[in-house]
C-alpha positions as CSV (number, residue, x, y, z in Angstrom):
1,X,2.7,2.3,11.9
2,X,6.4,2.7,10.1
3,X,4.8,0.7,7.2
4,X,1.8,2.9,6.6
5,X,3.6,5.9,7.5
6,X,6.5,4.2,5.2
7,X,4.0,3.5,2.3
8,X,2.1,7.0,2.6
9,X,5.8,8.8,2.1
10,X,7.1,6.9,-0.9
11,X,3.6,7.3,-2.7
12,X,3.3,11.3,-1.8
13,X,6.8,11.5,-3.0
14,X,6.1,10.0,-6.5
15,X,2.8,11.9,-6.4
16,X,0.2,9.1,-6.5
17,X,-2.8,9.8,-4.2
18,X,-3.0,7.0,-1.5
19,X,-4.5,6.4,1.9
20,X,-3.8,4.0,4.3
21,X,-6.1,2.8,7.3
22,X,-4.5,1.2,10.1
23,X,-5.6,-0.5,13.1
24,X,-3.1,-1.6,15.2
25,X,-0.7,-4.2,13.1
26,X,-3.5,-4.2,10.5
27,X,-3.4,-2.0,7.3
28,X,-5.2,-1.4,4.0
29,X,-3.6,0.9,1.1
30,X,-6.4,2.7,-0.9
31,X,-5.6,4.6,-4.3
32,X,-7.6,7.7,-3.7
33,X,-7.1,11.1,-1.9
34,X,-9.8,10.7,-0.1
35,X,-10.5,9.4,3.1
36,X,-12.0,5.6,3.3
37,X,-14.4,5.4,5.9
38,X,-16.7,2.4,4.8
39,X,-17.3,0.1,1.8
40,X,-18.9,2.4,-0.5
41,X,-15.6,4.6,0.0
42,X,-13.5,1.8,-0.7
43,X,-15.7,0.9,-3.8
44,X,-14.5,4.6,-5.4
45,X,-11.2,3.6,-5.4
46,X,-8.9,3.1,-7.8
47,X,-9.1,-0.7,-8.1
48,X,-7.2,-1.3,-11.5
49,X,-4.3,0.6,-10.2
50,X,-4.0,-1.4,-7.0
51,X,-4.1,-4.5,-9.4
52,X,-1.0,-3.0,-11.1
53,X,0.6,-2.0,-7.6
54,X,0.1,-5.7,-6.5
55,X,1.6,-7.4,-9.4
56,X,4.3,-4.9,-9.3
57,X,5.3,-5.7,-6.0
58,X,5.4,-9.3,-7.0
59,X,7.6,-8.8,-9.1
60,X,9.7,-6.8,-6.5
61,X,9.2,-10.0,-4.7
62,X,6.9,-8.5,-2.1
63,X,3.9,-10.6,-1.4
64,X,0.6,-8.9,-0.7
65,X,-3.4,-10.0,-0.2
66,X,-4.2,-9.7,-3.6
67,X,-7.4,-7.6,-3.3
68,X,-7.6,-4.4,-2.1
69,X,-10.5,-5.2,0.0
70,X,-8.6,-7.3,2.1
71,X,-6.0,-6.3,4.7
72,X,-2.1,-6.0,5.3
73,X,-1.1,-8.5,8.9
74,X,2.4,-7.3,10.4
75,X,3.7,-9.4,12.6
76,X,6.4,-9.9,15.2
77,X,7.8,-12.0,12.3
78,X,8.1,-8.7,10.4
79,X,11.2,-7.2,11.5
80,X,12.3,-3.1,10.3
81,X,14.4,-4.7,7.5
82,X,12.0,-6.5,6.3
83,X,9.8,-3.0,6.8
84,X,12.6,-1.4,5.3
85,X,12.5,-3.4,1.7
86,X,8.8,-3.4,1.6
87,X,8.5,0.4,1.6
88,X,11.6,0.4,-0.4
89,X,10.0,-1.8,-3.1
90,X,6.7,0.3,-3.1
91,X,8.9,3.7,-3.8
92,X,10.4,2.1,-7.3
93,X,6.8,1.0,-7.7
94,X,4.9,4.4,-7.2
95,X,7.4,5.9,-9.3
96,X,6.2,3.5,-12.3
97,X,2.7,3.9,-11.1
98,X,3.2,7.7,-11.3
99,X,3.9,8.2,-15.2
C-alpha cells in the first residue's frame, strides 16, 4: 500500500493522471484518470507514456516489468527505504513526464 499510495502522490503532485490497482503486495500503475477495471480499460491507457516512465526509472536505476500489462511484486525483500527511493525516483520522473 505505501508504494501505490507513494506512486499515486508523486504523480498527482506533478499533475500526470495515474491509477494504481493493488491487490495485496501486487500492483499495476495505469496512465489514465480513469478507473481500470478489465482489459479493455487497460487497453485505453496511455501505453507510450508508460514506456517512457519505465525507461525513465531505469535510468533512475529502478527496475520495473517492462509492460504495463504486467504487475509490480513487493516483497518482504522490499524494505521502506527501498519504498522510499522508488517513489522518490518516480516524483523526479512524473515531473519530466509532466511537461
Amino acid at each position: 500500500a505505501k508504494l501505490a499510495d507513494g506512486l499515486r502522490e508523486v504523480a498527482g503532485r506533478a499533475g500526470v493522471a495515474v491509477v494504481t490497482n493493488r491487490v495485496g503486495s501486487m500492483l499495476a500503475l495505469f496512465f489514465t484518470d480513469r478507473p481500470v477495471l478489465n482489459f479493455s480499460d487497460a487497453r485505453k491507457c496511455d501505453t507510450d507514456r508508460f514506456a517512457l516512465y519505465y525507461r525513465a526509472m531505469l535510468e533512475e536505476g529502478i527496475y520495473l516489468a517492462p509492460s504495463q500489462y504486467e504487475a509490480a511484486f513487493v516483497s518482504g525483500a522490499h524494505s521502506d527505504q527501498d519504498i522510499r527511493e522508488t517513489v522518490e525516483a518516480a516524483a523526479r520522473v512524473f515531473e519530466v513526464l509532466a511537461k
